[in-house]
Each structure stands twice: as C-alpha cells, then as structure tokens.
C-alpha positions as CSV (number, residue, x, y, z in Angstrom):
1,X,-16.8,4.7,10.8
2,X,-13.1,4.2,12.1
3,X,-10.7,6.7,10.2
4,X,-8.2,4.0,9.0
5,X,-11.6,2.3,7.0
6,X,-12.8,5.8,5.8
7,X,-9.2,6.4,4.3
8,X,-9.0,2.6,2.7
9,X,-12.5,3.3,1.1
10,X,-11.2,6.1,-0.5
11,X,-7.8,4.4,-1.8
12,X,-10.5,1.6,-3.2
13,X,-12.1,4.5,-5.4
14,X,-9.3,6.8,-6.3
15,X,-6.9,3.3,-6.7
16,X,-4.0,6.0,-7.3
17,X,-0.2,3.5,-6.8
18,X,2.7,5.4,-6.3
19,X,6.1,3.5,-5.8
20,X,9.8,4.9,-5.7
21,X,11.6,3.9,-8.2
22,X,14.8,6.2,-7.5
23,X,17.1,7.5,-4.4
24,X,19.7,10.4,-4.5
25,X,21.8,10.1,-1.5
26,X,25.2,11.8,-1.0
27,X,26.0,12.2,-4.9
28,X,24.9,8.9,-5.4
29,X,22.1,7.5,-7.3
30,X,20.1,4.6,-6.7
31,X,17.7,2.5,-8.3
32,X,14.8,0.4,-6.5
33,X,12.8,-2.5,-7.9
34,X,8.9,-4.0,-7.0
35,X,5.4,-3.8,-7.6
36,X,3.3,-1.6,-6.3
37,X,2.8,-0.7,-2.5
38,X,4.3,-4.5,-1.9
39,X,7.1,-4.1,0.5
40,X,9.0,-6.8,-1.4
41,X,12.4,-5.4,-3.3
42,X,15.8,-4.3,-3.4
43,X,18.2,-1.3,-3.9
44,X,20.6,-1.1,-6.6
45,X,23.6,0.8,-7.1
46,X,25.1,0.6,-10.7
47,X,22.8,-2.0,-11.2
48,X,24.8,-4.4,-8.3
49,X,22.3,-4.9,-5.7
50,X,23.3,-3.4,-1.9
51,X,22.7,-3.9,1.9
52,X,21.4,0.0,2.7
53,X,22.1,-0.7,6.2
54,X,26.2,-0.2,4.9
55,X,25.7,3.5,3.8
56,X,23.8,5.1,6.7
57,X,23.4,8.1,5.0
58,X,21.2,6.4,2.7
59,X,20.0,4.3,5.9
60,X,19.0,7.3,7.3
61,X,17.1,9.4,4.2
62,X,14.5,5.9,4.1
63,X,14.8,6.6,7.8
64,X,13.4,10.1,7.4
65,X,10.6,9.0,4.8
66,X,9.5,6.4,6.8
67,X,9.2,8.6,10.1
68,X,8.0,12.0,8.4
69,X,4.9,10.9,7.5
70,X,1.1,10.6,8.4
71,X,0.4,7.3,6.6
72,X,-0.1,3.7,6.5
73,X,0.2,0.7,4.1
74,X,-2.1,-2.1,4.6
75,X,-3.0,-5.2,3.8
76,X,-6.4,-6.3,3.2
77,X,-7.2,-9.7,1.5
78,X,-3.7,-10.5,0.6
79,X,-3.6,-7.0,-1.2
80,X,-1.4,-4.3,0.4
81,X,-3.1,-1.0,0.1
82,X,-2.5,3.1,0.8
83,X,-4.4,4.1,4.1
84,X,-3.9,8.2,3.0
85,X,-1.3,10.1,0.9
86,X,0.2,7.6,-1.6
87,X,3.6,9.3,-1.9
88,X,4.0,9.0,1.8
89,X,2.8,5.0,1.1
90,X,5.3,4.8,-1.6
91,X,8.0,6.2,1.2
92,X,7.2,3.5,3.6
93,X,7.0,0.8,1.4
94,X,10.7,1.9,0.3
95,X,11.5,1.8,4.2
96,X,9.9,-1.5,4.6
97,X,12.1,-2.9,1.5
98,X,15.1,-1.7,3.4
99,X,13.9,-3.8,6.4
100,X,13.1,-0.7,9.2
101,X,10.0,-1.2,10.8
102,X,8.6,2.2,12.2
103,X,7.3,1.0,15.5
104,X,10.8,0.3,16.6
105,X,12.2,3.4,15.2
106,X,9.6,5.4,17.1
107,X,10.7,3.3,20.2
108,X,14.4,5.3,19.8
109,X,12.7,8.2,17.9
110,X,9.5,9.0,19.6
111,X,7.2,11.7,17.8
112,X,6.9,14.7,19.7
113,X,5.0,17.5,17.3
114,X,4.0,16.9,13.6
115,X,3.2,20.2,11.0
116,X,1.0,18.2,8.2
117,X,1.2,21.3,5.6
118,X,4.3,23.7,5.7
119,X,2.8,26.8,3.6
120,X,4.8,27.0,0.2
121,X,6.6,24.0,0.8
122,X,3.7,21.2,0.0
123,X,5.2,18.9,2.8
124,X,5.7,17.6,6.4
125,X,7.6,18.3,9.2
126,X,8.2,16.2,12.3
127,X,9.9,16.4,15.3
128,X,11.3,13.7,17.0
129,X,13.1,13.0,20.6
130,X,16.7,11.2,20.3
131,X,16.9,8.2,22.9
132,X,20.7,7.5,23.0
133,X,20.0,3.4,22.5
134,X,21.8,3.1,19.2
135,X,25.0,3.9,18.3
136,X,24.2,6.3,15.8
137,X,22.0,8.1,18.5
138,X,24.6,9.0,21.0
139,X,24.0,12.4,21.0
140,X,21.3,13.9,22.8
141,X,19.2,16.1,21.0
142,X,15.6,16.3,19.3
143,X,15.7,15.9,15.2
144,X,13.3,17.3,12.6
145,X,12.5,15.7,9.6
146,X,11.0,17.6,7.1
147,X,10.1,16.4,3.1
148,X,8.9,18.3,0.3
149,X,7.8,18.3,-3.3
150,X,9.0,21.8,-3.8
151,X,12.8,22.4,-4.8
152,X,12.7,25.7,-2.9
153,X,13.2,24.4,0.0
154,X,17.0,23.9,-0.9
155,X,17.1,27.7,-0.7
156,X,17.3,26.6,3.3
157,X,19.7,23.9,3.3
158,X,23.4,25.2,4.3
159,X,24.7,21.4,4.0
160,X,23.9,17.7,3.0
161,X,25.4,14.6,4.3
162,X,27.3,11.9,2.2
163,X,26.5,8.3,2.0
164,X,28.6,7.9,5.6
165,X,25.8,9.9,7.2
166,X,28.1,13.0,7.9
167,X,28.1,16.7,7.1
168,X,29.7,18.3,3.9
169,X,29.1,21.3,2.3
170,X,26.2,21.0,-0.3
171,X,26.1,20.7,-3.6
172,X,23.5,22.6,-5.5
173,X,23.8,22.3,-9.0
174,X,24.3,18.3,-8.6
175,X,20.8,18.2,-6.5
176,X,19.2,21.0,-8.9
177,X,20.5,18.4,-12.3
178,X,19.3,15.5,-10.5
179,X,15.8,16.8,-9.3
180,X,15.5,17.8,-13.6
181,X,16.6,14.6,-14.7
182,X,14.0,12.8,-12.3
183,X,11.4,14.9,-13.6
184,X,12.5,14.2,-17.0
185,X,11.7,10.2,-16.5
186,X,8.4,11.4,-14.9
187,X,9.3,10.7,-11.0
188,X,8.3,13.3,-8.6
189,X,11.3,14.6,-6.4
190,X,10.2,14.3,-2.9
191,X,13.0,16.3,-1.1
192,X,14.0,14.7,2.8
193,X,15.8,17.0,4.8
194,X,16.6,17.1,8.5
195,X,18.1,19.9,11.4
196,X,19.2,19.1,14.9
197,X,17.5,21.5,17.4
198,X,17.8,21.4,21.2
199,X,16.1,18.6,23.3
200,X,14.5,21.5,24.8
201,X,12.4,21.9,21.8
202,X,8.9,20.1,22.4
203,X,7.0,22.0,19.8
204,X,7.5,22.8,16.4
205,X,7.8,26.3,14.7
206,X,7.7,27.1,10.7
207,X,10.7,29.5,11.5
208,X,12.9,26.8,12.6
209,X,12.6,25.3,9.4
210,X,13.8,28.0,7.1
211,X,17.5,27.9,7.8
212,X,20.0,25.5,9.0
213,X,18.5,22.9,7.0
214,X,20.6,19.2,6.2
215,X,19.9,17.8,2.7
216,X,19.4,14.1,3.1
217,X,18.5,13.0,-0.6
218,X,16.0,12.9,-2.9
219,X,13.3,10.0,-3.1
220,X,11.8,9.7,-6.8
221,X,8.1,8.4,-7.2
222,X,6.7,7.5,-9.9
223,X,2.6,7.0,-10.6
224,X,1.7,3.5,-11.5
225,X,-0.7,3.7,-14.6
C-alpha cells in the first residue's frame, strides 16, 4: 500500500479538520475565512479584505507554512482531504488561499535537509537553498524555516520582521499577549520563524536553531467540531 493512501485512510477514520482562522504578522492581526481544508478564501485586515502579496512579510510567514512542512492536501471525490498532520494541512490550505503553489516555490527554494521533530519544541525545521530568480531572493544564502506549537521557542528569537518583510527588534510582550489571546478563542499558536545561514550549509543541526532566530508571525488554528 502507497504511503500517500495509508495516510488518507487514516484521515478517513480519525476525520480531525483543522483550518486557520488567524495570522499575526508584524504587529498586525489578521483574520482568514473558509470551510474546512478547501483552499477557497480570503484574508482580512480590520475586516477590509487584502491582496497578501502587498505585505510580504505576511507573504512570506504563509510562505514559511507552506514550505516547512511534511504534508499534503488532497482531493478525492470532489472532497479535499489531510494526507498527514492536519495543522500542517491547515497551513497549506492558508498558502493555497493566498494563491502560492509549493511546486514553484521549491523551484526558487529547493529543500535541502528536513528535522520532522525538534526535541522540546513540538515542530519542524527545514532548510532550504536561495536561487536568486526573484526579486526578493537576491541574496545568496540558504534559509531555515522552523514552526512550533511551543512559545519557548521565542526565548531564541533576537528579532521579527514587520509586514515589509524586514528586520526590527522584537516585540515580546505583544507576541506573548497575542499567543494568550489566541488561546483564549481556542486557536492553537503555531509559531513560524526563520534564520539565514551560509549557502555552505547542506545539513541541518538542532544547535543552529537555538539562537539568531527571526520571528515571522503566528498562524492560529482552530479544530473544526
């Protein structure tokens, strides 16, 4: 039995839906509408819906979700369905809404190395190789992407970009209230962060990820009852 049909079996039985339903990016909250793993919907901001592609560093958090992750959505008989971990589904259905498609982002980003469990994190790292094609990518270096449910992980983040994609110092207590008032509406805070390492770096290493670390944003999922 393929592994892709083993995985849909199992999202037939457990039939757990997770969707996003909130973005942090840059001090800025978002909301995000749809139904279920469809990848039909939009992004609001103070309830005026937006083009994600003019804030890219929101562009670049669905970016991150969509990339750091070892997932697929489906569809099977018109019904689009979670081949693994639903909260990375619910990440690339976001991504999907936004309009990014993650075969031509691994075109400019390939994958080069992939850590599917960081120990006391409860997340994923990935590494990925910079082709200087777009703009935004004119820099040549390798990127890591790493996401996680725990909000220790902040403890290694020395800055976080703003919705123009660049560097500013961070702002803890604004993240820390915002991961509590998530949790408070019953999303889950999945926490996207990234570093810039050498394009010498082909493998990934644990110790690279505890400092240096770039908050992207926050992705808020929420379980579909």
């Amino acid at each position: 039995m393929q592994l892709d049909t083993l995985y849909l079996r199992q999202s037939e039985l457990i039939q757990t839906q997770k969707i996003v339903q909130a973005i942090f990016v840059g001090g800025q909250s978002f909301s995000v509408s749809g139904e279920g793993y469809s990848p039909h919907g939009n992004i609001y901001c103070d309830r005026q819906q937006i083009d994600p592609w003019l804030f890219p560093g929101l562009e670049e958090c669905l970016i991150a979700g969509l990339l750091c992750n070892n997932s697929k959505l489906v569809k099977k008989e018109k019904k689009w369905m979670a081949v693994g971990d639903p909260n990375e589904v619910a990440m690339i259905t976001l991504a999907y809404k936004a309009g990014l498609e993650r075969s031509q982002l691994l075109e400019a980003m390939p994958l080069l190395d992939i850590i599917i469990s960081m120990d006391g994190f409860s997340g994923v790292v990935t590494l990925h190789k910079v082709i200087p094609i777009l703009k935004r990518n004119s820099k040549h270096h390798h990127v890591m992407y790493g996401r996680s449910l725990v909000d220790k992980v902040l403890a290694h983040c020395e800055w976080m970009t703003n919705l123009n994609g660049q560097k500013m110092w961070i702002n803890l207590p604004e993240i820390e209230q915002t991961i509590a008032d998530m949790k408070n509406k019953g999303l889950d805070p999945i926490i996207l962060t990234k570093k810039y390492v050498p394009p010498t770096y082909d493998n990934l290493s644990l110790l690279d990820f505890h400092s240096g670390l770039i908050f992207m944003g926050i992705q808020g999922v929420m379980e579909l009852k």
